[in-house]
KEKE-3310 file (N, C-alpha, C; in steps of 0.2 Angstrom, whole numbers, plus 5000, padded with zeros to 4 digits):
npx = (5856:5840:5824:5811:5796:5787:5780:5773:5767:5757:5740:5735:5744:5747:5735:5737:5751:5745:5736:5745:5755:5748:5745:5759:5757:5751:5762:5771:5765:5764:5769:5782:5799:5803:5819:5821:5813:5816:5831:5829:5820:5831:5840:5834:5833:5845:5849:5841:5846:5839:5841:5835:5825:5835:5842:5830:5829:5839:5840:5829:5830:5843:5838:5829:5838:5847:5861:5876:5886:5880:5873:5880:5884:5874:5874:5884:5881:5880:5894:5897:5896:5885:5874:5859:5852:5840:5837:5847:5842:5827:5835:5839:5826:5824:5833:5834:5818:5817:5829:5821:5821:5834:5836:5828:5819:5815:5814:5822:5820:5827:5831:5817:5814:5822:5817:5805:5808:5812:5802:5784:5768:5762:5771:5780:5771:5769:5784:5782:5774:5778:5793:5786:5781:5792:5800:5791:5790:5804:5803:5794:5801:5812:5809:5804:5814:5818:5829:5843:5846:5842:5831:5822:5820:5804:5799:5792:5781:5775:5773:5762:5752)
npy = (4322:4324:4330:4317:4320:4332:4340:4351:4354:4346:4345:4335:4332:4346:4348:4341:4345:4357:4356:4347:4358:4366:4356:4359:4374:4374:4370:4379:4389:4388:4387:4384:4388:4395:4395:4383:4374:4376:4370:4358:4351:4352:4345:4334:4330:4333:4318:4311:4313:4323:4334:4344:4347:4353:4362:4371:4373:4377:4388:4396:4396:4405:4417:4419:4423:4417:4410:4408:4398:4388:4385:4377:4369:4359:4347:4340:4341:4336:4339:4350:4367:4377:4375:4375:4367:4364:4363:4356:4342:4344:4341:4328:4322:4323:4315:4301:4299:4299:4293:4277:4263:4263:4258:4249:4253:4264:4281:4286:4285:4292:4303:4307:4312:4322:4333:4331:4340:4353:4357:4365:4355:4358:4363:4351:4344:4350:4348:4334:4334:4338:4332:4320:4326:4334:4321:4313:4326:4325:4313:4311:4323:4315:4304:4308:4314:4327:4340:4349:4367:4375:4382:4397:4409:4410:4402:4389:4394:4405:4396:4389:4395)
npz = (5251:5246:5255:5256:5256:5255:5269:5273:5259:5258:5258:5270:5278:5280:5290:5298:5305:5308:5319:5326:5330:5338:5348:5356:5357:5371:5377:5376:5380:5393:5411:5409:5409:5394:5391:5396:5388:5375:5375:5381:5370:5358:5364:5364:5351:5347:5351:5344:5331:5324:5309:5303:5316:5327:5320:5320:5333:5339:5332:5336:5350:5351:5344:5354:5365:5370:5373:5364:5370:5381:5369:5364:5369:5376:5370:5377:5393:5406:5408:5409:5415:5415:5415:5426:5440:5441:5426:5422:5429:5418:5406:5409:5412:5398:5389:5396:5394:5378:5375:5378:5376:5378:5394:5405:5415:5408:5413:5425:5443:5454:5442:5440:5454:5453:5446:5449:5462:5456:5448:5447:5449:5435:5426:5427:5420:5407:5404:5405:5390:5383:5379:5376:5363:5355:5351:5345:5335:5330:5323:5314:5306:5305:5296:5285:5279:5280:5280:5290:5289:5283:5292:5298:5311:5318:5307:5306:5313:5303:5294:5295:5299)
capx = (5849:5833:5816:5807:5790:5785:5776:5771:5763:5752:5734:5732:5750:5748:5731:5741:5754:5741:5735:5753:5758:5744:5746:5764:5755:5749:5766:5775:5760:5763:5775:5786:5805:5806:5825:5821:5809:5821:5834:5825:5820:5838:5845:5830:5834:5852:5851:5837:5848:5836:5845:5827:5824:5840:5842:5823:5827:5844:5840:5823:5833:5848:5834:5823:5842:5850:5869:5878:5889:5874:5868:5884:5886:5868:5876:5887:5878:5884:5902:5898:5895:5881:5866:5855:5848:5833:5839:5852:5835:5825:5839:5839:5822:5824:5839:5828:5811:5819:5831:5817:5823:5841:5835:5824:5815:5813:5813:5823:5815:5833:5831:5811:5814:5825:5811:5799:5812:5815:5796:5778:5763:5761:5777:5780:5764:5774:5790:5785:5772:5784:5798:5783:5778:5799:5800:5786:5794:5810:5801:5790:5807:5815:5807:5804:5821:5816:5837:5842:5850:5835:5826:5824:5819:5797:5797:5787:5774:5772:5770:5755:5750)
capy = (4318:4327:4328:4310:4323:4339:4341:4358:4357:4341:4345:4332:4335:4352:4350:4337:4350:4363:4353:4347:4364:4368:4356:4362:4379:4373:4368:4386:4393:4384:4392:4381:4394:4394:4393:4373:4370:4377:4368:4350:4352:4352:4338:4325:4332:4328:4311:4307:4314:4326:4339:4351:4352:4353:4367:4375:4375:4381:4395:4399:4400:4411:4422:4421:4425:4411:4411:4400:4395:4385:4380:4376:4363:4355:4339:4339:4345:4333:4340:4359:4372:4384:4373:4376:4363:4362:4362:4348:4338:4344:4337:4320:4319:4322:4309:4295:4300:4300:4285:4271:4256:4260:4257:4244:4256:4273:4288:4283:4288:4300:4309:4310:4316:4330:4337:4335:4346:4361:4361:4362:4350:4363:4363:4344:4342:4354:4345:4327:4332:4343:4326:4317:4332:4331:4314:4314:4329:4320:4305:4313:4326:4310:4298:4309:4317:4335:4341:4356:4370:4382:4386:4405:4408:4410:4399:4386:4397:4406:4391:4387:4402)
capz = (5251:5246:5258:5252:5255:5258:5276:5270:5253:5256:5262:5275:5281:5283:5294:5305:5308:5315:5326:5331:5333:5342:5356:5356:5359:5378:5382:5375:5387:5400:5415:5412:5406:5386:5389:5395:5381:5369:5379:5379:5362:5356:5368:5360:5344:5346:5351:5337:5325:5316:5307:5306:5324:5330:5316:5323:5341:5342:5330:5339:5356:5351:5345:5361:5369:5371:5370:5361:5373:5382:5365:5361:5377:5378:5370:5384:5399:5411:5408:5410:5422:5413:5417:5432:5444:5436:5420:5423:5428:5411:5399:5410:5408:5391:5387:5397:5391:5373:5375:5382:5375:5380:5399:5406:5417:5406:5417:5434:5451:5454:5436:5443:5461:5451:5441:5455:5468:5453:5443:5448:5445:5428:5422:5424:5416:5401:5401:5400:5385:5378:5377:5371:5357:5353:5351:5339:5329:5326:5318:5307:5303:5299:5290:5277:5277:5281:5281:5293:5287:5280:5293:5300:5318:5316:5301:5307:5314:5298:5288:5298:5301)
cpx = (5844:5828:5814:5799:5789:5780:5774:5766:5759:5747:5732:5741:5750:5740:5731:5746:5751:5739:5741:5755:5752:5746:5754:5763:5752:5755:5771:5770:5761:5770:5783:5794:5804:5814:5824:5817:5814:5828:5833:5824:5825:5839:5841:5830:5839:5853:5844:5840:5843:5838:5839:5827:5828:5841:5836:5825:5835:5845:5834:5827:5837:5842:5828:5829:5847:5855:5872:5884:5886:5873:5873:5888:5882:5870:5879:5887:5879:5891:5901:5896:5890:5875:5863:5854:5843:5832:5842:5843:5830:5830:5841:5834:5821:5827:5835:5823:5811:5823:5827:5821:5831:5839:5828:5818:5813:5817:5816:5820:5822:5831:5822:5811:5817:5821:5807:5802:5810:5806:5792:5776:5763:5765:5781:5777:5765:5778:5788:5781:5777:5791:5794:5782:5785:5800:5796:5788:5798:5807:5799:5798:5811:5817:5806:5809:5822:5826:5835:5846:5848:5833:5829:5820:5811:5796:5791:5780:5772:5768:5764:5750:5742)
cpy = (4324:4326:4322:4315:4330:4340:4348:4359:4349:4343:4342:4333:4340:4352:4344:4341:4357:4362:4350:4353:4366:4364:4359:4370:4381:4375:4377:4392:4394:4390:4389:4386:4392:4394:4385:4373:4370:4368:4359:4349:4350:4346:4331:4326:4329:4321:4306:4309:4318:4333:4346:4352:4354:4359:4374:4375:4377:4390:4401:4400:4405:4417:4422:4422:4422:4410:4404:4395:4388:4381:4375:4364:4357:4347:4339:4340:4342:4337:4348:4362:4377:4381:4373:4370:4360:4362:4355:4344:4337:4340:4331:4316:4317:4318:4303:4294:4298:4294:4277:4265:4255:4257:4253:4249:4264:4278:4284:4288:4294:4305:4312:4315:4323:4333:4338:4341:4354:4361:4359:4357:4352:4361:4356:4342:4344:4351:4338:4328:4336:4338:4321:4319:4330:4327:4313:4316:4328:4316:4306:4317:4320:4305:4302:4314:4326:4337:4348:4360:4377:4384:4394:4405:4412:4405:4395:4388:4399:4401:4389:4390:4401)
cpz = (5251:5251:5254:5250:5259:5261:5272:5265:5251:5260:5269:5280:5284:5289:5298:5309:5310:5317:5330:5332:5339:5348:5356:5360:5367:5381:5380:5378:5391:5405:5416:5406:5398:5385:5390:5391:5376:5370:5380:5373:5360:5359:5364:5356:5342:5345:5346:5330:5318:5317:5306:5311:5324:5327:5320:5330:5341:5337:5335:5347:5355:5350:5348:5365:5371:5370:5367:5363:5377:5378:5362:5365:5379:5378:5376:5391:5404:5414:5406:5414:5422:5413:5425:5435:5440:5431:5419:5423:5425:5408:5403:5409:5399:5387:5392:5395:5381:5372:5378:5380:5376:5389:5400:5414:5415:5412:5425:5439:5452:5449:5438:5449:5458:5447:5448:5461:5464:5449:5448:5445:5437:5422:5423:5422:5406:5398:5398:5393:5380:5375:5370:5361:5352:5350:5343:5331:5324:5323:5314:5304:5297:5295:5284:5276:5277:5285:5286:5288:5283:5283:5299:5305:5315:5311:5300:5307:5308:5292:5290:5298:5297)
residu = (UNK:UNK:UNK:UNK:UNK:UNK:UNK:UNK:UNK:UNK:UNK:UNK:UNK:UNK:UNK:UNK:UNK:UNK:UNK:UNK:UNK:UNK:UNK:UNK:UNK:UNK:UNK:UNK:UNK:UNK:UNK:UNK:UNK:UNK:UNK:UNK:UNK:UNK:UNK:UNK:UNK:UNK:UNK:UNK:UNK:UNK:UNK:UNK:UNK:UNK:UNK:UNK:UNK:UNK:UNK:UNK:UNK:UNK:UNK:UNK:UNK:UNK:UNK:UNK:UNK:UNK:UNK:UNK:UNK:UNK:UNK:UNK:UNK:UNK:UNK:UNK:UNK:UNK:UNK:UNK:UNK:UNK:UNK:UNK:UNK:UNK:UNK:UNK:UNK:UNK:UNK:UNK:UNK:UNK:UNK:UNK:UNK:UNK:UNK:UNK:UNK:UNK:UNK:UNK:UNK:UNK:UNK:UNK:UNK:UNK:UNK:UNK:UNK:UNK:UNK:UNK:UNK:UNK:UNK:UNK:UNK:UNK:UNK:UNK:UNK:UNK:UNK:UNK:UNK:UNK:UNK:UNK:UNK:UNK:UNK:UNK:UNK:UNK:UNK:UNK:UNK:UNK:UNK:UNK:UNK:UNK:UNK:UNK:UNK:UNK:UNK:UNK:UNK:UNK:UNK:UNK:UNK:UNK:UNK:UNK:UNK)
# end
Protein backbone atom coordinates (compact mmCIF):
# COMPACT_ATOMS: atom_id res chain seq x y z
CA UNK A 1 0.00 0.00 0.00
CA UNK A 2 1.29 3.33 -1.07
CA UNK A 3 1.21 6.78 1.11
CA UNK A 4 -2.64 8.27 0.21
CA UNK A 5 -0.48 11.85 0.54
CA UNK A 6 2.80 13.25 0.98
CA UNK A 7 3.02 15.32 4.45
CA UNK A 8 6.26 16.52 3.12
CA UNK A 9 5.73 17.95 -0.45
CA UNK A 10 2.36 19.78 0.34
CA UNK A 11 2.73 23.51 1.28
CA UNK A 12 0.31 23.67 4.02
CA UNK A 13 1.23 20.23 5.31
CA UNK A 14 4.71 21.11 5.63
CA UNK A 15 3.94 24.47 7.70
CA UNK A 16 1.66 22.34 10.11
CA UNK A 17 4.61 20.02 10.60
CA UNK A 18 7.01 22.92 11.80
CA UNK A 19 4.98 24.00 14.04
CA UNK A 20 4.21 20.33 15.32
CA UNK A 21 7.75 19.81 15.55
CA UNK A 22 8.29 22.69 17.24
CA UNK A 23 5.92 22.11 20.06
CA UNK A 24 7.52 18.65 20.10
CA UNK A 25 10.85 20.87 20.55
CA UNK A 26 9.67 22.06 24.31
CA UNK A 27 9.16 18.46 25.38
CA UNK A 28 12.69 17.16 23.79
CA UNK A 29 13.98 20.25 25.99
CA UNK A 30 12.32 19.62 28.79
CA UNK A 31 14.23 17.57 31.65
CA UNK A 32 12.26 15.07 31.32
CA UNK A 33 15.28 11.63 30.19
CA UNK A 34 15.12 11.16 26.21
CA UNK A 35 15.32 7.34 26.75
CA UNK A 36 11.36 7.85 28.25
CA UNK A 37 10.37 10.10 25.41
CA UNK A 38 12.05 7.74 23.01
CA UNK A 39 10.55 4.93 25.14
CA UNK A 40 6.67 6.43 25.15
CA UNK A 41 6.95 7.33 21.82
CA UNK A 42 7.21 3.68 20.69
CA UNK A 43 4.81 2.17 23.32
CA UNK A 44 1.75 4.69 21.76
CA UNK A 45 3.22 3.90 18.36
CA UNK A 46 2.64 0.36 19.02
CA UNK A 47 -0.68 0.24 20.05
CA UNK A 48 -1.85 2.77 17.25
CA UNK A 49 -0.21 0.75 14.89
CA UNK A 50 1.65 3.34 13.00
CA UNK A 51 4.43 1.73 11.09
CA UNK A 52 6.35 5.44 10.68
CA UNK A 53 6.64 6.25 14.27
CA UNK A 54 7.24 3.05 15.49
CA UNK A 55 9.98 2.93 12.66
CA UNK A 56 11.31 6.95 13.80
CA UNK A 57 11.45 6.35 17.46
CA UNK A 58 13.06 2.97 17.65
CA UNK A 59 15.74 4.10 15.05
CA UNK A 60 16.13 7.65 16.78
CA UNK A 61 16.64 5.74 20.30
CA UNK A 62 19.21 3.07 19.30
CA UNK A 63 20.91 5.94 17.81
CA UNK A 64 20.70 8.17 21.07
CA UNK A 65 21.99 4.55 22.71
CA UNK A 66 19.42 2.78 23.27
CA UNK A 67 19.87 -1.10 23.22
CA UNK A 68 17.67 -3.23 21.40
CA UNK A 69 17.01 -5.42 23.92
CA UNK A 70 14.94 -2.62 25.85
CA UNK A 71 13.64 -1.63 22.47
CA UNK A 72 13.03 -4.78 21.76
CA UNK A 73 10.67 -5.36 25.07
CA UNK A 74 8.67 -1.99 25.18
CA UNK A 75 5.62 -3.95 23.73
CA UNK A 76 5.94 -6.18 26.69
CA UNK A 77 7.16 -4.15 29.61
CA UNK A 78 4.98 -5.49 32.15
CA UNK A 79 6.72 -8.97 31.54
CA UNK A 80 10.45 -7.62 31.75
CA UNK A 81 12.98 -6.67 34.00
CA UNK A 82 15.06 -3.73 32.04
CA UNK A 83 12.51 -0.92 32.80
CA UNK A 84 13.11 1.43 35.84
CA UNK A 85 10.41 2.60 38.13
CA UNK A 86 9.76 5.45 36.61
CA UNK A 87 9.82 4.18 33.29
CA UNK A 88 7.25 1.35 34.12
CA UNK A 89 5.13 4.44 35.21
CA UNK A 90 5.75 6.52 31.62
CA UNK A 91 4.77 3.53 29.51
CA UNK A 92 1.44 3.09 31.85
CA UNK A 93 0.73 6.46 31.31
CA UNK A 94 1.33 6.04 27.84
CA UNK A 95 -0.92 2.79 27.25
CA UNK A 96 -3.90 4.71 29.35
CA UNK A 97 -3.44 8.08 28.07
CA UNK A 98 -3.37 6.35 24.49
CA UNK A 99 -6.03 3.78 24.98
CA UNK A 100 -8.98 6.35 26.50
CA UNK A 101 -12.03 4.66 25.33
CA UNK A 102 -10.67 1.20 26.30
CA UNK A 103 -11.22 2.52 30.11
CA UNK A 104 -14.04 4.51 31.46
CA UNK A 105 -11.74 6.50 33.68
CA UNK A 106 -8.47 7.30 31.29
CA UNK A 107 -5.49 7.70 33.23
CA UNK A 108 -6.18 5.69 36.80
CA UNK A 109 -5.18 7.42 40.06
CA UNK A 110 -2.32 4.28 40.76
CA UNK A 111 -0.76 4.63 37.11
CA UNK A 112 -0.92 8.73 38.25
CA UNK A 113 0.50 8.43 41.75
CA UNK A 114 3.36 6.41 39.80
CA UNK A 115 4.45 9.27 37.65
CA UNK A 116 3.92 11.66 40.31
CA UNK A 117 6.37 9.44 42.89
CA UNK A 118 9.35 9.18 39.93
CA UNK A 119 8.77 12.75 37.77
CA UNK A 120 8.64 16.41 38.70
CA UNK A 121 5.97 19.24 38.11
CA UNK A 122 8.36 19.80 34.52
CA UNK A 123 8.61 16.50 33.48
CA UNK A 124 5.02 15.45 34.02
CA UNK A 125 4.06 18.49 32.28
CA UNK A 126 6.51 16.85 29.19
CA UNK A 127 5.22 13.34 29.50
CA UNK A 128 1.47 13.91 29.38
CA UNK A 129 1.99 16.65 26.28
CA UNK A 130 4.48 14.38 24.94
CA UNK A 131 1.40 11.23 24.98
CA UNK A 132 -0.78 13.92 23.63
CA UNK A 133 1.87 15.17 20.65
CA UNK A 134 2.22 11.02 19.97
CA UNK A 135 -1.14 10.39 19.82
CA UNK A 136 -1.52 13.16 17.24
CA UNK A 137 1.54 11.66 15.33
CA UNK A 138 0.06 8.26 14.82
CA UNK A 139 -3.18 9.77 13.40
CA UNK A 140 -2.01 12.11 11.05
CA UNK A 141 0.97 9.00 10.07
CA UNK A 142 -2.03 6.87 9.63
CA UNK A 143 -4.73 8.26 7.84
CA UNK A 144 -2.76 8.99 5.09
CA UNK A 145 -0.78 5.66 5.14
CA UNK A 146 2.79 7.24 5.77
CA UNK A 147 4.43 3.23 5.80
CA UNK A 148 7.65 2.53 8.15
CA UNK A 149 10.52 1.21 6.79
CA UNK A 150 12.47 4.38 5.17
CA UNK A 151 13.19 6.47 7.77
CA UNK A 152 16.97 7.22 9.04
CA UNK A 153 17.70 8.53 12.41
CA UNK A 154 17.54 12.91 11.91
CA UNK A 155 15.30 12.46 8.96
CA UNK A 156 12.56 14.34 10.27
CA UNK A 157 14.34 17.17 11.58
CA UNK A 158 16.10 17.56 8.14
CA UNK A 159 12.83 17.63 6.32
CA UNK A 160 11.84 20.51 8.39
CA UNK A 161 14.73 21.97 8.67
Amino acid sequence: MDARFDMFANETAVKFAKRFANAGLVIHQSSLPRSTQELVSLRASQINGCGWCIDMHTKEAAAAGETAVRLHLVAAWRESTVFSEAEQAALALAEEGTRLADAHEGVSDETWAAVRKHYDDDQIAALVALVALINAANRLAVIVHQRGGSYEPGMFAAALG
